[in-house]
VMD Tcl script that draws the C-alpha trace (Angstrom):
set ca {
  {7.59 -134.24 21.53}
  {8.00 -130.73 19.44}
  {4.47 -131.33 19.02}
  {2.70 -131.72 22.25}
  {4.90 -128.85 23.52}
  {3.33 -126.87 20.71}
  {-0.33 -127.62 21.58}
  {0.80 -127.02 25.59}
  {1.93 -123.49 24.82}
  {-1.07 -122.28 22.67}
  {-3.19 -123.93 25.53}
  {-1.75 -121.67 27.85}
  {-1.97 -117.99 25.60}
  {-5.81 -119.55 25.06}
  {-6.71 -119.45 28.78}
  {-4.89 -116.30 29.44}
  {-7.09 -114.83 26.50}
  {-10.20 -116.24 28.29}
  {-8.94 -114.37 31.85}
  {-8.46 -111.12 30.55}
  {-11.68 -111.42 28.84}
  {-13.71 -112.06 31.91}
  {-11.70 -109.30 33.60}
  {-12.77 -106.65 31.46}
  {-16.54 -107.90 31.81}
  {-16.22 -107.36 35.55}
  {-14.94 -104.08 35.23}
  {-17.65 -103.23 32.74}
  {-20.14 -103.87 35.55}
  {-18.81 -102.78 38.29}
  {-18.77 -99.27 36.12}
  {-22.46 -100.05 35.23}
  {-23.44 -100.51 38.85}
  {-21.87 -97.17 39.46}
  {-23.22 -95.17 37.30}
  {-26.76 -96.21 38.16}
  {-25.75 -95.30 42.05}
  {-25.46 -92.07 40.32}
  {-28.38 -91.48 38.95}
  {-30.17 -92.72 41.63}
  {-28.31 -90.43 44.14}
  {-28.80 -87.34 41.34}
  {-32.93 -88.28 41.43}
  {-32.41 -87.52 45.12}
  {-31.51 -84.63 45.31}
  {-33.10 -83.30 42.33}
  {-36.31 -84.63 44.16}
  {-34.75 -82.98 47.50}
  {-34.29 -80.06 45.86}
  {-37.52 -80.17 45.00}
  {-39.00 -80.00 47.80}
  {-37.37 -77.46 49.31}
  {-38.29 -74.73 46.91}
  {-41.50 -75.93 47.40}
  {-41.25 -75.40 50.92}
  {-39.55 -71.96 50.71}
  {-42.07 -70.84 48.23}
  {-44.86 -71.96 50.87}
  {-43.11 -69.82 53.60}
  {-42.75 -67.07 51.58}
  {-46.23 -66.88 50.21}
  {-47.54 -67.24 54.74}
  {-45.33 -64.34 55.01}
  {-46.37 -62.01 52.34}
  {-50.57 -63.48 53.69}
  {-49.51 -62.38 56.94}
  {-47.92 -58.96 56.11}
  {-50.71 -57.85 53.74}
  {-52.77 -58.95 56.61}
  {-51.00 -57.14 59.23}
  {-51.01 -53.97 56.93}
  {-55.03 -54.10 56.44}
  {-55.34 -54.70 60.25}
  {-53.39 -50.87 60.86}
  {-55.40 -47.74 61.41}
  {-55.09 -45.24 58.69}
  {-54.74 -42.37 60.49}
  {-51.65 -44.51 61.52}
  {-50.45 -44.97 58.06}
  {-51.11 -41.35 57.16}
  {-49.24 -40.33 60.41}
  {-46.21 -42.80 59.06}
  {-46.38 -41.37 55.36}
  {-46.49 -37.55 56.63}
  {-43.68 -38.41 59.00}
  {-41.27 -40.21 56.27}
  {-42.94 -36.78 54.03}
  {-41.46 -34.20 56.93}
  {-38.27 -36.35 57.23}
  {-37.61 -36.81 53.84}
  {-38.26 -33.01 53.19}
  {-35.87 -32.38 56.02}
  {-33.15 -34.16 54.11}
  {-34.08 -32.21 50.94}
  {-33.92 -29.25 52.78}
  {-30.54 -29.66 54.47}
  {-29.13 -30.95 51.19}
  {-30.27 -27.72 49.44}
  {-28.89 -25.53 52.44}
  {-25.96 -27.47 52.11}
  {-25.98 -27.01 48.35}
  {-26.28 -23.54 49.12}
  {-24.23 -22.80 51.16}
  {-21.22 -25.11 49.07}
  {-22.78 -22.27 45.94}
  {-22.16 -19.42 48.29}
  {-18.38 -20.69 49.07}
  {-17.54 -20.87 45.91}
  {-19.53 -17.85 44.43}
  {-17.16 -15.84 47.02}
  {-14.31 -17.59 45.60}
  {-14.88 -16.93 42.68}
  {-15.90 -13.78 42.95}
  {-12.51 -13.18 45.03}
  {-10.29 -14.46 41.93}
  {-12.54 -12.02 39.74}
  {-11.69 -9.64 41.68}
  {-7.91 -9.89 42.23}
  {-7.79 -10.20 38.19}
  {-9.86 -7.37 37.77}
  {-7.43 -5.07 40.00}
  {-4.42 -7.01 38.07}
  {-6.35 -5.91 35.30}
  {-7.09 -2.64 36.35}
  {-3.38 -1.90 37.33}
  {-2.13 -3.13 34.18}
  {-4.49 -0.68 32.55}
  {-3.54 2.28 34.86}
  {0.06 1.77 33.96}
  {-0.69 1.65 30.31}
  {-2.69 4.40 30.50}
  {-0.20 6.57 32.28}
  {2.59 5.18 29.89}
  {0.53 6.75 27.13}
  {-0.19 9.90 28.75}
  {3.21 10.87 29.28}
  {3.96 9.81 25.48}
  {1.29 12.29 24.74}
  {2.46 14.68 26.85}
  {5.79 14.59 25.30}
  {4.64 14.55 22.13}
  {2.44 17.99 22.96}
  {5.58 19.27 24.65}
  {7.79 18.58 21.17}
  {4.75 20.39 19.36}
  {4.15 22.98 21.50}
  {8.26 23.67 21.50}
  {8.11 23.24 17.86}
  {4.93 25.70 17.84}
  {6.75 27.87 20.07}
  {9.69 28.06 18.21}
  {7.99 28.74 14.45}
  {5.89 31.48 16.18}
  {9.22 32.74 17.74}
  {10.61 32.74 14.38}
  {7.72 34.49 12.77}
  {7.24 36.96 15.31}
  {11.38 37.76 15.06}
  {10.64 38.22 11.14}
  {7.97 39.92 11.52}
  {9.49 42.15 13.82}
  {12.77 42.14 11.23}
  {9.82 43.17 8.54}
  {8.33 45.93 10.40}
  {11.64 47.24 11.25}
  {12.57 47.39 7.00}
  {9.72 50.35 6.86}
  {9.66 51.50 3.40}
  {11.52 55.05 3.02}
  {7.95 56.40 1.05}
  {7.73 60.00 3.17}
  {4.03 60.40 3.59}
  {3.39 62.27 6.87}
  {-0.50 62.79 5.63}
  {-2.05 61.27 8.00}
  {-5.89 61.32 6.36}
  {-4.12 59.35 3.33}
  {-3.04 56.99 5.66}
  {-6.57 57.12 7.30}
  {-7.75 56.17 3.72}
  {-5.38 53.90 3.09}
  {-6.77 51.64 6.39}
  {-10.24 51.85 5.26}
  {-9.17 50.47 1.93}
  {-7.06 47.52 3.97}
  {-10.64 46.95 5.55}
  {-12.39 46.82 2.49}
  {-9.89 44.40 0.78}
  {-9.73 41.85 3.39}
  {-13.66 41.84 3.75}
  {-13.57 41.00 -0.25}
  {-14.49 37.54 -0.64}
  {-11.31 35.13 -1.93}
  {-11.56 33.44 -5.73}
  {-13.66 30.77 -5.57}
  {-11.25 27.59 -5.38}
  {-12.36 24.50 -7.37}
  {-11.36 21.12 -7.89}
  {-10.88 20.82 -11.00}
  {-12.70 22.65 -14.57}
  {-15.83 21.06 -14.45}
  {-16.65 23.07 -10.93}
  {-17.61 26.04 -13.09}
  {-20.47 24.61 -14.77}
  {-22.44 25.79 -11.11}
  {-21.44 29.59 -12.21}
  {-22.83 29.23 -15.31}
  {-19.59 29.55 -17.22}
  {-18.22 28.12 -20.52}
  {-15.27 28.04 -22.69}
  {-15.85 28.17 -26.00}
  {-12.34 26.77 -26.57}
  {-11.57 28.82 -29.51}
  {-8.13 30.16 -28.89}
  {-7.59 34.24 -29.07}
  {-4.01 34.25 -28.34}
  {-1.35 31.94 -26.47}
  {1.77 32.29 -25.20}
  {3.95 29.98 -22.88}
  {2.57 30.45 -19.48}
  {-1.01 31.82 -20.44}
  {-3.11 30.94 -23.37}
  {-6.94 33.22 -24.00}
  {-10.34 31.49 -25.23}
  {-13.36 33.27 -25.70}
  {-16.23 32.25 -23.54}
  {-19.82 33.06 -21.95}
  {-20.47 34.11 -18.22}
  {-23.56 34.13 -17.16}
  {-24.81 34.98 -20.66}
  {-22.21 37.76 -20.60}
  {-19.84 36.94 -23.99}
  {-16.20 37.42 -22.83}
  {-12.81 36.41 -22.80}
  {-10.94 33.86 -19.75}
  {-7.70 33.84 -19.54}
  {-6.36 30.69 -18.11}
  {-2.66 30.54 -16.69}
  {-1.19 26.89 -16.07}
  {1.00 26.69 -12.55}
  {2.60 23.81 -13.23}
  {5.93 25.54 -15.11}
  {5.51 28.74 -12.61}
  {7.70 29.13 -9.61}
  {6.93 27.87 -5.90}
  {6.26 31.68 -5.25}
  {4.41 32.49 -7.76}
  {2.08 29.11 -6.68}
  {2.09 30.46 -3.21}
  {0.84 34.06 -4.40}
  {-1.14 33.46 -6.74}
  {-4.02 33.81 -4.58}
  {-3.29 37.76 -2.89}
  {-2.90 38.64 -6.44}
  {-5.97 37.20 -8.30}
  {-7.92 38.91 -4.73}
  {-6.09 41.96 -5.76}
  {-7.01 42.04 -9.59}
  {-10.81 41.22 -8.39}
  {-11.09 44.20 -6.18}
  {-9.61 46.81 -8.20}
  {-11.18 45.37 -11.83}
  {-14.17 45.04 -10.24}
  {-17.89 45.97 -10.82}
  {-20.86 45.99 -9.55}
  {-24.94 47.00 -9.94}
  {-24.27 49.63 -7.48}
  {-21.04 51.07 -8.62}
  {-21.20 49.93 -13.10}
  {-18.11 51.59 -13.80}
  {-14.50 50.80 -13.50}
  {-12.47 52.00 -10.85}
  {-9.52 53.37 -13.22}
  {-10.52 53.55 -16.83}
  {-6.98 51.28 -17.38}
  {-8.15 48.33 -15.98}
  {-9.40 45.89 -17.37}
  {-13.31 44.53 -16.04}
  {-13.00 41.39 -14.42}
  {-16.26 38.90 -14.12}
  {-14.65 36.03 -11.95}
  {-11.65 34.31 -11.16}
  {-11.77 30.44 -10.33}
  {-8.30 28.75 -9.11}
  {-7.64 25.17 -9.31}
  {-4.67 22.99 -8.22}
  {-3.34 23.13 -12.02}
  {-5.07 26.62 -13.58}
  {-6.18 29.73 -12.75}
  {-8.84 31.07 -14.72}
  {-9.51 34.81 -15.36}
  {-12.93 36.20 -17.23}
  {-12.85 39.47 -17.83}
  {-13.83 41.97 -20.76}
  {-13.18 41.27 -24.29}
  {-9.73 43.02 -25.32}
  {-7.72 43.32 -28.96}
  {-5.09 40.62 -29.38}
  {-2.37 42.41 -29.70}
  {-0.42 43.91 -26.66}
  {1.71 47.11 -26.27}
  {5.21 44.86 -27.18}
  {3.50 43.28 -29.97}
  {2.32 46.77 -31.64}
  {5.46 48.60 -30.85}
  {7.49 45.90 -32.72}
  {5.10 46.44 -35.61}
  {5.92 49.93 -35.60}
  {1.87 50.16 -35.13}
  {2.35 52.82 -32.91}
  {3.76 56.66 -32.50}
  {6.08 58.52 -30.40}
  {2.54 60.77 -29.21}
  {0.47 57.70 -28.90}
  {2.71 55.88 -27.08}
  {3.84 59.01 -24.26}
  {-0.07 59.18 -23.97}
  {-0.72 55.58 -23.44}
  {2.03 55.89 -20.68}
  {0.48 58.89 -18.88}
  {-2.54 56.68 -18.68}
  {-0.97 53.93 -17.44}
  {0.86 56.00 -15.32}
  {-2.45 57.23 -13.31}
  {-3.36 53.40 -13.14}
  {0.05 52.63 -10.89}
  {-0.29 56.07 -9.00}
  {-4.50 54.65 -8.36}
  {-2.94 51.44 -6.65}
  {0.03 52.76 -4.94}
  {-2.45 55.30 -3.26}
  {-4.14 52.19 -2.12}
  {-0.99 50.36 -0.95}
  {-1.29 48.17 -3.70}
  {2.24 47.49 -6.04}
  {1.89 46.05 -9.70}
  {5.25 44.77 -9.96}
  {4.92 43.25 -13.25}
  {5.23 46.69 -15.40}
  {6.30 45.28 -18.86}
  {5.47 45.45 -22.43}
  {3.30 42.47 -22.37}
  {1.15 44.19 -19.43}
  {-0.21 46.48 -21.65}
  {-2.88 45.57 -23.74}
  {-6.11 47.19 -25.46}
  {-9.94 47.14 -25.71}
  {-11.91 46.56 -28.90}
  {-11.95 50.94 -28.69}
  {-8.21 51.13 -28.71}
  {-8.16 51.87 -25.21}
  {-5.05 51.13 -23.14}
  {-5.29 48.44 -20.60}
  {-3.13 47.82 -17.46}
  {-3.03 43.70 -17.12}
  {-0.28 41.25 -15.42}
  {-1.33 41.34 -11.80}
  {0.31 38.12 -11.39}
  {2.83 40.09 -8.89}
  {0.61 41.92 -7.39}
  {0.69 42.50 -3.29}
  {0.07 44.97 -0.63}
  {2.46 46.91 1.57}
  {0.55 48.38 4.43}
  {0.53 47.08 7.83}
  {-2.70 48.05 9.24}
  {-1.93 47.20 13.03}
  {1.42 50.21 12.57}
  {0.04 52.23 9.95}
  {3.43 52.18 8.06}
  {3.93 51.19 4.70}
  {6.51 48.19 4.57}
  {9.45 46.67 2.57}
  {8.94 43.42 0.39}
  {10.51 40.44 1.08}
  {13.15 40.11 -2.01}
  {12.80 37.38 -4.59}
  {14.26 34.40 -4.02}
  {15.42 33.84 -7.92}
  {15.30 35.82 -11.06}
  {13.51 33.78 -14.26}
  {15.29 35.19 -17.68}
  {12.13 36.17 -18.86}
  {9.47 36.99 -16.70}
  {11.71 39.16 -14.27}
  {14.02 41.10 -16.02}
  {11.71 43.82 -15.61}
  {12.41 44.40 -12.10}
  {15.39 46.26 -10.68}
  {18.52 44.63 -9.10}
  {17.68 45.42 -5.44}
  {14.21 43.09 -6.07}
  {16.74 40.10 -6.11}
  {19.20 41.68 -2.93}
  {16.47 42.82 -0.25}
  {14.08 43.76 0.93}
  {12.61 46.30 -1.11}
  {10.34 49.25 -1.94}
  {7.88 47.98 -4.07}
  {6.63 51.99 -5.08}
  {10.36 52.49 -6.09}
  {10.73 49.13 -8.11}
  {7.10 49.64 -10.08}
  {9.26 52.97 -10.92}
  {12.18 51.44 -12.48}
  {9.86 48.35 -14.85}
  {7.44 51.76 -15.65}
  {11.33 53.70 -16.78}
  {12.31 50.46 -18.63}
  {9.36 50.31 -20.64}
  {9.20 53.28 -21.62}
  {13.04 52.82 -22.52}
  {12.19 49.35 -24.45}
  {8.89 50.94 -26.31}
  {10.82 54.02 -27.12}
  {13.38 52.17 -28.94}
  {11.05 49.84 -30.64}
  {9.19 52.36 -32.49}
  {12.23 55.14 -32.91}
  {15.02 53.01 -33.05}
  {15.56 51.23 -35.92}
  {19.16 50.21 -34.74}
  {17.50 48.35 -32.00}
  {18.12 44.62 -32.23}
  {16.35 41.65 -30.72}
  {19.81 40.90 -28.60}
  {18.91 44.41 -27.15}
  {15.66 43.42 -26.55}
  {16.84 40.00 -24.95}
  {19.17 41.88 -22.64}
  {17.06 45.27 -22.20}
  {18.33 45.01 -18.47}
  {21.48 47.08 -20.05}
  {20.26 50.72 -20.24}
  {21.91 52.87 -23.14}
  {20.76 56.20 -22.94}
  {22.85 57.31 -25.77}
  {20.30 55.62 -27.99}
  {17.25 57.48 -26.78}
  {17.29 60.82 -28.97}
  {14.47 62.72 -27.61}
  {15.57 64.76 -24.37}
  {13.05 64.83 -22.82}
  {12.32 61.18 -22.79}
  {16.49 60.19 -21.77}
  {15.67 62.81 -18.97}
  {12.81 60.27 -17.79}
  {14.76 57.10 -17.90}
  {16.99 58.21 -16.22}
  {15.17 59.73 -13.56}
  {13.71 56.41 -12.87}
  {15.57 53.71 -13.82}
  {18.69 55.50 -11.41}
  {20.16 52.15 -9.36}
  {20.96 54.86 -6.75}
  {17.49 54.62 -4.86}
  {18.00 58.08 -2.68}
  {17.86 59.38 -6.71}
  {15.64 57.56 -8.42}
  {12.43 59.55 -8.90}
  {8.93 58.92 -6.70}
  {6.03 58.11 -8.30}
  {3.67 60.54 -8.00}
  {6.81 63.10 -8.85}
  {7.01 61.25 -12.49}
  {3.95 63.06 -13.86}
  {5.78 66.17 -13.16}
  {8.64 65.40 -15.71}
  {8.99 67.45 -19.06}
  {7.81 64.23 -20.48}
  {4.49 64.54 -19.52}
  {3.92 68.37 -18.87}
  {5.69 69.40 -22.56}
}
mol new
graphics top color blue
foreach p $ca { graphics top sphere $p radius 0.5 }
foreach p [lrange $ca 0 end-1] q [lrange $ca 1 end] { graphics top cylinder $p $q radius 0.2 }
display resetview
């Protein structure tokens, strides 16, 4: 019984095995018989398809047959009518495009020109202002300079007027001297100037060397010999650097001053005094001045007196010549102001020399004819001024009158050198201090103190000094 219900059951999954078998075939050709429908219905309309491009390619070749035909059947003239028509239209439209080009340039060219021109008057007035801005700087500026100008010139005409009013007390009515006096102001301001240089090496163009052998030196000044033009000589050269601001600032009146009285020339050979000493040239620089003049001895007046290398006769002589040389200058308006000891020097003859015109000025104002005061000194140098007499330092002074006191003094100094044997170098330092009680000669006291007096309405005149028994006994 288990056994035949067995068999039934696998009987049964067997046929429905068999069904679903047979099921699947069918559906396997119905999907078959579809897909051929498919490419049967695709061969269509592929053929279709075909066919009508065939047909449209057919139309389209009858309509291009029939154009070109319809073309060749037109008249030319027609065609050339057509062409110059599209030409002249066509042209038309360039023309109103460039017009309208044009006239869009134009537009904007005004535009722009507009903006240029409202920045350019921007500009303009910026420029205007700036300008003006500037101009009244500069005209303030010119207004502080010309007050400033103004105001210096005020100043120099009120000391100048201050200077003119000091007139020297010199009593010289004569008016041809003073005549003479002008025409020697004219002379000496026509002289040409020393020739400034840069440096040394400028005088090579003069033809001038310096043989760089030293003749004598001292602490301001040393003396070399050398050659000008040819000419053997000796040049003196004076460093500025240790000198004062006014000596720096006069050093050039009174190197013009020792060039116009030492000179010489083809026309007039000779020296103007037989004390001075003959200058060649004078060259200035920035550091040095540089003097070439004759050849002289070594040794000056100070130097000889010390020595004892001189006499009482000598030396009053020596003075009397020296003595002409000052009353020469001061008859010119010119003042020495630097009459000492180491002024005085000699030529290879023995002949007295006046030298030192480092001082040197004049003291006549052409324009008033007057002879004029000296500004005073604004400080006194141990050494190199205690020549001068107190009122140099003070005011403003007579220079005639203080070239009288140094020319007292050193005949006081000298005197005592060579007759004094008492006299000590602490004398000499302070030879300022005036003891007359140590001069024993009468004649010579009488001379000091006739002018080395402080009282100036006392002390002697110049030209009244050759006068003195001194000189005439």
């Amino acid at each position: 019984m288990a056994d035949s219900d067995g068999e039934e059951v696998n009987n049964n999954s067997s046929s429905q095995h068999v069904t679903i078998i047979n099921n699947n075939h069918s559906n396997i050709h119905r999907e078959l018989a579809k897909n051929e429908e498919y490419e049967k219905a695709l061969t269509k309309f592929e053929q279709e398809e075909a066919e009508q491009r065939k047909n449209f390619e057919k139309k389209l070749t009858d309509k291009r047959t029939m154009l070109i035909q319809t073309t060749m059947e037109e008249d030319l003239p027609k065609i050339k009518a057509r062409c110059e028509a599209e030409s002249f239209r066509q042209k038309k439209n360039v023309d109103e495009e460039v017009e309208k080009l044009i006239k869009s340039m134009r537009e904007q060219f005004a535009l722009q020109a507009e903006q240029m021109r409202t920045e350019l008057g921007r500009k303009i007035e910026q420029m205007i202002q700036a300008k003006k801005q500037k101009l009244e700087q500069d005209k303030q500026r010119l207004q502080a300079m010309l007050d400033n100008e103004l105001e210096t010139k005020r100043k120099l005409f009120e000391a100048e007027v201050e200077r003119l009013n000091r007139v020297t007390t010199v009593t010289n009515d004569d008016v041809d001297r003073r005549d003479f006096v002008k025409k020697i102001m004219v002379n000496y301001k026509n002289f040409p100037d020393p020739k400034n240089l840069a440096d040394e090496s400028g005088m090579k163009r003069y033809q001038v060397t310096i043989n760089k052998q030293s003749i004598w030196a001292g602490k301001f000044c040393i003396i070399y010999r050398a050659q000008y033009q040819s000419q053997s000589c000796y040049v003196k050269i004076v460093v500025l650097t240790d000198r004062s601001v006014r000596y720096k600032h006069h050093v050039n009146q009174s190197t013009k001053i020792r060039s116009f009285l030492c000179r010489t020339t083809p026309e007039q050979p000779e020296l103007q005094h037989e004390a001075f000493v003959r200058v060649y040239d004078i060259f200035i620089t920035d550091l040095k001045v540089y003097t070439f003049m004759e050849e002289c001895d070594s040794q000056n007046l100070m130097q000889r007196a010390r020595k004892g290398f001189i006499s009482m006769d000598e030396l009053r002589k020596q003075m009397f010549i020296i003595l002409s040389a000052l009353e020469y200058m001061h008859q010119r308006a010119f003042a020495h102001l630097k009459i000492r000891g180491e002024s005085i020097i000699f030529d290879n003859n023995n002949n007295v020399k006046l030298a030192g015109f480092g001082n040197a000025a004049t003291y006549f104002d052409s324009n008033t004819e007057k002879f004029l005061r000296l500004p005073p000194f604004d400080s006194k140098h141990r050494l190199l001024d205690n020549h001068f007499p107190p009122e140099v330092f003070e005011e403003p002074f007579d220079p005639q009158l203080a070239d009288v006191y140094s020319f007292g003094l050193l005949i006081y100094m000298m005197t005592n050198f060579v007759s004094n044997k008492k006299f000590t170098r602490e004398d000499w330092r302070y030879w300022t201090i005036i003891k007359l009680d140590s001069i024993s000669d009468e004649k010579t006291r009488s001379l000091i103190h006739a002018t080395t007096n402080l009282n100036l309405q006392k002390r002697s005149k110049l030209f009244d000094i050759r006068k003195l028994p001194y000189f005439t006994q």
